[in-house]
Kinemage of the C-alpha trace (Angstrom):
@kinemage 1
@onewidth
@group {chain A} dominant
@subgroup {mainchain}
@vectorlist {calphas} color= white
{ca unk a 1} P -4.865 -128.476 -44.024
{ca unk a 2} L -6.751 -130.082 -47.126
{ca unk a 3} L -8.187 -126.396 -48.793
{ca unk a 4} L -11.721 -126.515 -49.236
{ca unk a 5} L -13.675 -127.612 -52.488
{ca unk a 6} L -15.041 -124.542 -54.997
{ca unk a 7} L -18.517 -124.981 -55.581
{ca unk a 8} L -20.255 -122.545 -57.769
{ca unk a 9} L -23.751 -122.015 -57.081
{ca unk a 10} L -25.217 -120.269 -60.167
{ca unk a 11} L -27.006 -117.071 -59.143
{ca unk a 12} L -29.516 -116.030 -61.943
{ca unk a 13} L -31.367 -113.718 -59.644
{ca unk a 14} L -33.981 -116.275 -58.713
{ca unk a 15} L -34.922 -116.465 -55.134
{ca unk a 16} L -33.272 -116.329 -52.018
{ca unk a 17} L -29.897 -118.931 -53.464
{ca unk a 18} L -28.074 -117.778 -50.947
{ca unk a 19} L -29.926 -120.574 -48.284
{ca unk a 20} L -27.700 -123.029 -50.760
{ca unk a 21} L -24.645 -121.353 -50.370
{ca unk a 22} L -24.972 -121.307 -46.419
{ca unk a 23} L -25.677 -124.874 -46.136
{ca unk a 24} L -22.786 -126.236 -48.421
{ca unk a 25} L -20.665 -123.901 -46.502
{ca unk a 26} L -21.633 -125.401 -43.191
{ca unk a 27} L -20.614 -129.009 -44.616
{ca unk a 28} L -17.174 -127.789 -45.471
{ca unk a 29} L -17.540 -125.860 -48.948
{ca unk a 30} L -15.987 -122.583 -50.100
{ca unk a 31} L -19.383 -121.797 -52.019
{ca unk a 32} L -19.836 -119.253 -54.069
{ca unk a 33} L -22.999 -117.074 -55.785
{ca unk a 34} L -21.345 -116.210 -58.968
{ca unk a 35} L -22.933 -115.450 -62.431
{ca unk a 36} L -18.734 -115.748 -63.653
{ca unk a 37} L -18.229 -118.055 -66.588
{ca unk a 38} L -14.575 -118.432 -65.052
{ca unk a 39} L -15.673 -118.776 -61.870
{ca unk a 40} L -17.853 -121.423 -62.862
{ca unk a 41} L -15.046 -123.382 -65.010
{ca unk a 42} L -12.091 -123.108 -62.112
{ca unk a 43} L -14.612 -124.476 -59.756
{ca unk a 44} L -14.727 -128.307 -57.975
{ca unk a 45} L -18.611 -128.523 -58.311
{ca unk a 46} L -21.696 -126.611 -59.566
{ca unk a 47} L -25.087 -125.816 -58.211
{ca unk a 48} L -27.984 -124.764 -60.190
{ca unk a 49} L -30.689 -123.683 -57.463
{ca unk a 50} L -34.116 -122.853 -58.309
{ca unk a 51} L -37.737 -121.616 -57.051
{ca unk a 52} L -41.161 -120.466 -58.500
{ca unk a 53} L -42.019 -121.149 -62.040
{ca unk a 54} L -40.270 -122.613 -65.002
{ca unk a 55} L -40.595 -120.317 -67.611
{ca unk a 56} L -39.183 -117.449 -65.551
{ca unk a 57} L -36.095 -119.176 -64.438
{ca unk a 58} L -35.350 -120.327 -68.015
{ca unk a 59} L -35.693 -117.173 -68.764
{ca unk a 60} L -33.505 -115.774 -66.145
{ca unk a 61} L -31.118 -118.350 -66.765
{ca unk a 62} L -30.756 -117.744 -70.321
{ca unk a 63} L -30.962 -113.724 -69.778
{ca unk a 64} L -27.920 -114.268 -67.550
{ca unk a 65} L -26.036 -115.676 -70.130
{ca unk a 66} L -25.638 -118.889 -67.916
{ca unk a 67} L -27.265 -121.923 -70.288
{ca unk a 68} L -23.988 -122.316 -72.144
{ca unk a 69} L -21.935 -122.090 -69.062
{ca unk a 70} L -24.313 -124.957 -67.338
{ca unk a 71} L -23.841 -127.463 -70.607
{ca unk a 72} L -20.008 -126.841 -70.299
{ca unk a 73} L -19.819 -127.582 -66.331
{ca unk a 74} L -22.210 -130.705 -67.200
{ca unk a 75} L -19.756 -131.865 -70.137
{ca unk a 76} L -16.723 -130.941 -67.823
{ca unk a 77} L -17.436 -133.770 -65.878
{ca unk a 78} L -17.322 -131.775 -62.364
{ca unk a 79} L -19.923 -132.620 -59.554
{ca unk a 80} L -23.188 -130.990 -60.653
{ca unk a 81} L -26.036 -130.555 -58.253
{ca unk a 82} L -29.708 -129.274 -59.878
{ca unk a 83} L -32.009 -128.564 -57.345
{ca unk a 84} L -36.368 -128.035 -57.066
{ca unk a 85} L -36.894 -126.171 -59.890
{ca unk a 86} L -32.857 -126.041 -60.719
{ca unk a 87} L -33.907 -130.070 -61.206
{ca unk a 88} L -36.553 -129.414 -63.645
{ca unk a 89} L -34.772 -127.163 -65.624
{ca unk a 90} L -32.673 -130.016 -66.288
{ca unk a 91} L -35.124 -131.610 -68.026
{ca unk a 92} L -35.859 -131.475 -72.149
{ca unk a 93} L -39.594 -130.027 -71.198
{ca unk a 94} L -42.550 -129.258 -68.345
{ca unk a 95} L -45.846 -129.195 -67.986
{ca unk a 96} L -45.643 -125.907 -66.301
{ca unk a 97} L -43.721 -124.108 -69.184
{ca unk a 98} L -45.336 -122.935 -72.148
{ca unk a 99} L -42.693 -120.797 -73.629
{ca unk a 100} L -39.302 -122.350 -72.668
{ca unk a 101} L -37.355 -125.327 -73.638
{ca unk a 102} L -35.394 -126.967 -71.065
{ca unk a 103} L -31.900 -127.812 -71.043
{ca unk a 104} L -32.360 -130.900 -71.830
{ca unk a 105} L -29.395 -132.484 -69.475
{ca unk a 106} L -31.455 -135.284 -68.247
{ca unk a 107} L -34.671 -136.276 -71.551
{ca unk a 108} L -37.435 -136.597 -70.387
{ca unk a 109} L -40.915 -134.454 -69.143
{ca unk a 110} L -41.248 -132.514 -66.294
{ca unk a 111} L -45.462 -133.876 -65.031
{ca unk a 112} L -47.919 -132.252 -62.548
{ca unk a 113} L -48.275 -134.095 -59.588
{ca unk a 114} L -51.651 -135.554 -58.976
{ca unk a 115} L -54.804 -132.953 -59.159
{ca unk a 116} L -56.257 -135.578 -56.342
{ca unk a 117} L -54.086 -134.504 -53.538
{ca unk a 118} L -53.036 -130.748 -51.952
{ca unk a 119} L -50.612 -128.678 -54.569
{ca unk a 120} L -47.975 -128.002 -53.728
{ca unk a 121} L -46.571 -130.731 -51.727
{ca unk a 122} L -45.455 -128.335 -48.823
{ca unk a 123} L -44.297 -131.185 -46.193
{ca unk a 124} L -41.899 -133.229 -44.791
{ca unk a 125} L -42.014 -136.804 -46.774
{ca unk a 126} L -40.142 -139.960 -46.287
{ca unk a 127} L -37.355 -141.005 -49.749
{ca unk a 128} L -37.572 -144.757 -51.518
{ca unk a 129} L -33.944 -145.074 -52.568
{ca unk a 130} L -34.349 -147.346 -55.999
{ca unk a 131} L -30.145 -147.898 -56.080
{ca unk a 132} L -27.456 -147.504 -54.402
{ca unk a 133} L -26.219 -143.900 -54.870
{ca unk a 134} L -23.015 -141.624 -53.399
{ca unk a 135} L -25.070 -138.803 -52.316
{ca unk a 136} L -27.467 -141.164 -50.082
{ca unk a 137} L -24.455 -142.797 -48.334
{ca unk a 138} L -25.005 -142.745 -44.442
{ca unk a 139} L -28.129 -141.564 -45.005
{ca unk a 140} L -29.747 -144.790 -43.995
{ca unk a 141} L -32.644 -146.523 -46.535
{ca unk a 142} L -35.669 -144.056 -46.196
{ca unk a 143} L -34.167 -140.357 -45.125
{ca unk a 144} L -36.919 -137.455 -44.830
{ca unk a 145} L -36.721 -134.526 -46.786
{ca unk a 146} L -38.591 -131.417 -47.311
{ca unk a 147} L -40.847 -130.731 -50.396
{ca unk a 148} L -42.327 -127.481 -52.037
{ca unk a 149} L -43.436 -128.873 -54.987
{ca unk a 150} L -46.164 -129.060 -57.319
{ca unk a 151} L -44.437 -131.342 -60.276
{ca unk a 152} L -42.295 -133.603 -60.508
{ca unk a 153} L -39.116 -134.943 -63.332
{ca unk a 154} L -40.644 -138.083 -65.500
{ca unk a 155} L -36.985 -139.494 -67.724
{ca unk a 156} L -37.335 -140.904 -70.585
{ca unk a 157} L -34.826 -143.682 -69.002
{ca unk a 158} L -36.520 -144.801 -66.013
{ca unk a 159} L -33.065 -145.780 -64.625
{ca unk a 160} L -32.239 -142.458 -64.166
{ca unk a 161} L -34.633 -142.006 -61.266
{ca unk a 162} L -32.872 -143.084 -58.099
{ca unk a 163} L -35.614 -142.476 -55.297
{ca unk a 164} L -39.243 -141.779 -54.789
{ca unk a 165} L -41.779 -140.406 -52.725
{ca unk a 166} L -45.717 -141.783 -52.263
{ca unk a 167} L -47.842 -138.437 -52.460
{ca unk a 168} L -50.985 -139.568 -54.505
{ca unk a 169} L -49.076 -141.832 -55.889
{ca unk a 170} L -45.406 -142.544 -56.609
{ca unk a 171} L -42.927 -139.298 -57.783
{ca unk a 172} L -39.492 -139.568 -59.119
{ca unk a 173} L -38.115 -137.108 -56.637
{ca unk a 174} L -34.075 -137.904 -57.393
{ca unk a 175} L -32.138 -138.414 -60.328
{ca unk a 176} L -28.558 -139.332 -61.590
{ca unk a 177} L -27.671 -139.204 -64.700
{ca unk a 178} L -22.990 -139.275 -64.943
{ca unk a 179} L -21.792 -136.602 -62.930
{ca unk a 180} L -25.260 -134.721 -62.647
{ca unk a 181} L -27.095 -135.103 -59.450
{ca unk a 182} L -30.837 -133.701 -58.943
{ca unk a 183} L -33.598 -133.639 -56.607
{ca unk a 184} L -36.469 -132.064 -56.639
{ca unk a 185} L -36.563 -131.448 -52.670
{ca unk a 186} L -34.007 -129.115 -50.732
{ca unk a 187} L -31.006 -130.433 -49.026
{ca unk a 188} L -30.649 -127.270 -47.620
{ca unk a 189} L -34.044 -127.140 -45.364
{ca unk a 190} L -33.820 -130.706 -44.967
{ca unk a 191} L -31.857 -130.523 -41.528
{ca unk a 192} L -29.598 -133.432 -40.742
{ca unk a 193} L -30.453 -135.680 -43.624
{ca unk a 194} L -30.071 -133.025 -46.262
{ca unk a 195} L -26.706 -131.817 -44.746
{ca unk a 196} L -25.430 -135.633 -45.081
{ca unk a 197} L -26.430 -135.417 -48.384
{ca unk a 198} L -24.462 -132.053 -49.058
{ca unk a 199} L -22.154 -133.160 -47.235
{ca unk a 200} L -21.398 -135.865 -49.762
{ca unk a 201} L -21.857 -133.326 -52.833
{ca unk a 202} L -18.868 -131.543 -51.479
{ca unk a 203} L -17.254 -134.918 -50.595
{ca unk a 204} L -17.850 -135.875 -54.631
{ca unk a 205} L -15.938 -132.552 -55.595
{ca unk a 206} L -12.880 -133.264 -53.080
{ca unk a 207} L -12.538 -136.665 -54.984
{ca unk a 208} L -13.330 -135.631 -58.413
């Protein structure tokens, strides 16, 4: 029996992270919540969850003594999965924090979504893949996920946006930059479509 992939999902005391852990454990994972720098380096892939505002999970992050363990799982070349506000963290800067630097993983801005339509985008809305990527395979060319979002991930390389969403107007709502993976919906409320794409996180770390 082929042993199941590690996947650390970093637990910074944000949230309820443990909805992560459930889902990539339904698709095949042996996830765990760990705040472990070993943990974290032994393991086949990396999650960095995240709700509410940015400023408080940078701060959480960094108070957890996690930032340094996120740049070394990045440069490790691993799987890495950033997701909502986990995604924006990955960014250099937002529009929502005014006391915390980024990570700055993925340059670029994190911008508030129009002021012209309901914040936050609490809904159901329908993906424009822009290229082919690994975590969309099977997926099909316009899979629904579920938003809670009021911002959204603007790279200074355009290219590093691989889907969209219309919601006002057009929002970079996936991104790939080498081994790093990020959306800014959740896979993990997403029902079948956001299981596929789990599903092929934890496929990513079996091959790695």
């Amino acid at each position: 029996m082929t042993q199941s992939p590690r996947v650390a999902v970093l637990d910074y005391g944000i949230g309820n992270l443990r909805s992560a852990q459930k889902a990539l454990e339904a698709v095949g994972a042996n996830a765990q919540l760990t705040i472990d720098a070993s943990v974290v380096s032994s393991a086949d892939a990396v999650v960095l969850p995240g709700v509410g505002a940015f400023d408080a999970c940078m701060h959480a992050l960094r108070q957890s003594g996690l930032e340094d363990v996120v740049h070394n799982a990045v440069s490790s070349g691993v799987p890495f999965l950033g997701i909502c506000v986990g995604m924006q963290m990955l960014f250099d800067s937002s529009d929502e924090g005014q006391h915390s630097a980024g990570l700055g993983i993925i340059p670029g801005h994190v911008k508030w979504i129009p002021s012209d339509v309901q914040r936050p985008q609490m809904q159901w809305n329908q993906l424009k893949l822009l290229s082919p990527d690994p975590m969309f395979d099977g997926l099909g060319n316009s899979p629904w996920m579920y938003f809670v979002h009021s911002l959204h991930g603007v790279p200074a390389d355009p290219s590093h946006v691989v889907a969209t969403v219309h919601y006002g107007e057009s929002l970079n709502v996936a991104f790939r930059k080498g081994n790093v993976f990020a959306t800014q919906f959740h896979p993990e409320k997403s029902a079948s479509a956001g299981l596929g794409l789990l599903k092929n996180f934890v496929q990513a770390a079996v091959s790695a």
